[in-house]
N, C-alpha and C positions, 0 to 999 in steps of 0.2 A: 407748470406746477398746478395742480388742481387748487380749488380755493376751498375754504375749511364751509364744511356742512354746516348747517343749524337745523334744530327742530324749532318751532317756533307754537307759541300751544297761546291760541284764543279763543275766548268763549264767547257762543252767540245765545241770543232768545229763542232761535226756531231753528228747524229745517229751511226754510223757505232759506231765510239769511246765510244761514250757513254753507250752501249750495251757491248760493251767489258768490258770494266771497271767495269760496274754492275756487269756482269756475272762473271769476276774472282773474285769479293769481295766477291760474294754471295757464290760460289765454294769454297772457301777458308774459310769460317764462319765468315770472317773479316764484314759483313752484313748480317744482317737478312730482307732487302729489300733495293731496289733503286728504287725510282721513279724517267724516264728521261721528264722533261719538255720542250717541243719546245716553241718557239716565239721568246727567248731576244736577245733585242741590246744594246747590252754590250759597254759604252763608257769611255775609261782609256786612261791615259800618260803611255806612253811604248817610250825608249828611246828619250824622248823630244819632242815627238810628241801627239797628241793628235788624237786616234784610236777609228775607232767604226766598230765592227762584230755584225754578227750575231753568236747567240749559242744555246746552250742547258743548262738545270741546272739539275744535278744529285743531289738529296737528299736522303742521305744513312744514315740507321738508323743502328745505332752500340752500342760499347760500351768502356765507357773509357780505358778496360784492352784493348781490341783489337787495339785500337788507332794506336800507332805504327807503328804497321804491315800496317793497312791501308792505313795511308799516304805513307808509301816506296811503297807498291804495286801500288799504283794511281801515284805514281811519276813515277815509271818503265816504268808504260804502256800510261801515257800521252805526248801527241805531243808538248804541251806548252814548254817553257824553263823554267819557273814559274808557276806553274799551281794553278786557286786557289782551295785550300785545307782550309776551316774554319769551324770550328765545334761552337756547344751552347751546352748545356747541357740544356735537358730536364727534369725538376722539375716535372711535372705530366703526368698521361695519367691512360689510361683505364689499371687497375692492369694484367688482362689478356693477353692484348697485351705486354706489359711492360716486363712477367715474359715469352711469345712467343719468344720477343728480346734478350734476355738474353742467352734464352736456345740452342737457334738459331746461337749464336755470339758466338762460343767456340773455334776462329782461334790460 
Protein backbone atom coordinates (compact mmCIF):
# COMPACT_ATOMS: atom_id res chain seq x y z
CA UNK A 1 0.00 0.00 0.00
CA UNK A 2 1.58 3.33 -0.79
CA UNK A 3 1.92 5.61 2.10
CA UNK A 4 -0.15 9.05 2.04
CA UNK A 5 1.78 12.00 0.36
CA UNK A 6 2.36 15.37 2.15
CA UNK A 7 3.42 18.73 0.82
CA UNK A 8 5.19 20.16 3.36
CA UNK A 9 5.76 24.30 2.81
CA UNK A 10 8.84 26.14 4.65
CA UNK A 11 10.18 29.24 4.56
CA UNK A 12 13.62 30.25 4.27
CA UNK A 13 15.84 33.78 4.26
CA UNK A 14 17.79 33.00 1.02
CA UNK A 15 18.49 31.10 -1.80
CA UNK A 16 21.65 29.95 -0.53
CA UNK A 17 19.59 28.14 2.54
CA UNK A 18 16.91 27.14 0.68
CA UNK A 19 19.04 25.05 -1.95
CA UNK A 20 20.64 23.50 1.04
CA UNK A 21 17.86 22.35 2.72
CA UNK A 22 16.25 20.94 -0.65
CA UNK A 23 19.27 19.36 -1.55
CA UNK A 24 19.92 17.42 1.77
CA UNK A 25 16.22 16.28 1.94
CA UNK A 26 16.31 15.16 -1.45
CA UNK A 27 20.05 13.36 -0.82
CA UNK A 28 18.63 11.71 2.00
CA UNK A 29 15.11 10.45 0.27
CA UNK A 30 13.47 12.42 3.08
CA UNK A 31 11.95 14.30 -0.58
CA UNK A 32 11.22 13.35 -3.76
CA UNK A 33 11.23 17.16 -4.89
CA UNK A 34 11.58 20.79 -3.48
CA UNK A 35 10.24 23.48 -5.36
CA UNK A 36 12.17 27.06 -3.99
CA UNK A 37 9.68 29.99 -4.66
CA UNK A 38 11.04 33.72 -4.50
CA UNK A 39 9.03 36.96 -3.89
CA UNK A 40 7.28 36.62 -0.27
CA UNK A 41 6.84 39.17 2.34
CA UNK A 42 6.31 37.37 5.12
CA UNK A 43 4.43 39.56 8.04
CA UNK A 44 4.28 37.79 11.74
CA UNK A 45 4.64 38.84 15.62
CA UNK A 46 7.90 37.59 16.83
CA UNK A 47 8.71 38.56 20.31
CA UNK A 48 5.95 41.33 20.52
CA UNK A 49 6.65 43.03 17.71
CA UNK A 50 5.22 42.93 14.72
CA UNK A 51 7.91 41.79 11.55
CA UNK A 52 7.92 41.85 7.94
CA UNK A 53 11.01 39.89 5.55
CA UNK A 54 11.33 39.09 2.78
CA UNK A 55 11.64 34.98 1.88
CA UNK A 56 11.45 32.18 0.07
CA UNK A 57 8.86 29.25 0.27
CA UNK A 58 10.12 25.58 -0.06
CA UNK A 59 7.45 22.97 -1.02
CA UNK A 60 8.59 19.53 -0.34
CA UNK A 61 6.80 16.73 -1.52
CA UNK A 62 7.22 13.66 0.79
CA UNK A 63 5.75 11.26 2.63
CA UNK A 64 3.99 10.59 6.00
CA UNK A 65 6.57 7.75 7.01
CA UNK A 66 9.36 10.02 6.17
CA UNK A 67 7.86 12.88 8.27
CA UNK A 68 10.07 12.74 11.13
CA UNK A 69 13.27 12.65 9.84
CA UNK A 70 12.20 15.64 7.73
CA UNK A 71 11.49 17.99 10.12
CA UNK A 72 14.67 17.13 12.51
CA UNK A 73 16.87 17.46 9.21
CA UNK A 74 15.08 21.15 8.26
CA UNK A 75 15.39 21.91 11.95
CA UNK A 76 19.32 21.07 11.91
CA UNK A 77 20.07 22.91 8.90
CA UNK A 78 17.66 26.01 9.40
CA UNK A 79 18.97 29.58 10.57
CA UNK A 80 15.39 30.39 12.21
CA UNK A 81 15.04 29.69 15.92
CA UNK A 82 11.33 28.41 14.94
CA UNK A 83 11.29 27.69 11.59
CA UNK A 84 8.05 27.07 9.78
CA UNK A 85 7.77 23.46 9.21
CA UNK A 86 3.59 22.62 8.23
CA UNK A 87 2.74 19.96 6.10
CA UNK A 88 -1.25 19.01 4.27
CA UNK A 89 -1.83 15.84 3.25
CA UNK A 90 -2.41 15.37 -0.23
CA UNK A 91 -5.76 13.43 -1.14
CA UNK A 92 -5.10 13.16 -4.95
CA UNK A 93 -2.93 13.61 -7.92
CA UNK A 94 -1.71 11.93 -11.05
CA UNK A 95 -1.25 8.02 -9.94
CA UNK A 96 2.11 8.10 -11.67
CA UNK A 97 3.55 10.87 -9.95
CA UNK A 98 2.09 9.87 -6.66
CA UNK A 99 3.54 6.09 -6.89
CA UNK A 100 7.24 8.43 -8.38
CA UNK A 101 6.91 10.12 -4.65
CA UNK A 102 6.64 7.23 -2.93
CA UNK A 103 9.41 5.30 -4.49
CA UNK A 104 11.56 8.18 -4.31
CA UNK A 105 10.91 9.02 -0.45
CA UNK A 106 12.50 5.66 1.22
CA UNK A 107 14.79 8.02 3.82
Amino acid sequence: MPEEALLVYCTVPSQKVGKDIASELVRKKLAACCNIIPGLISIYEWNNNVEEDEELLLLIKTTVEVYPKLEKTISALHPYDVPEIISTKIHSGLESYLKWLNETTKG
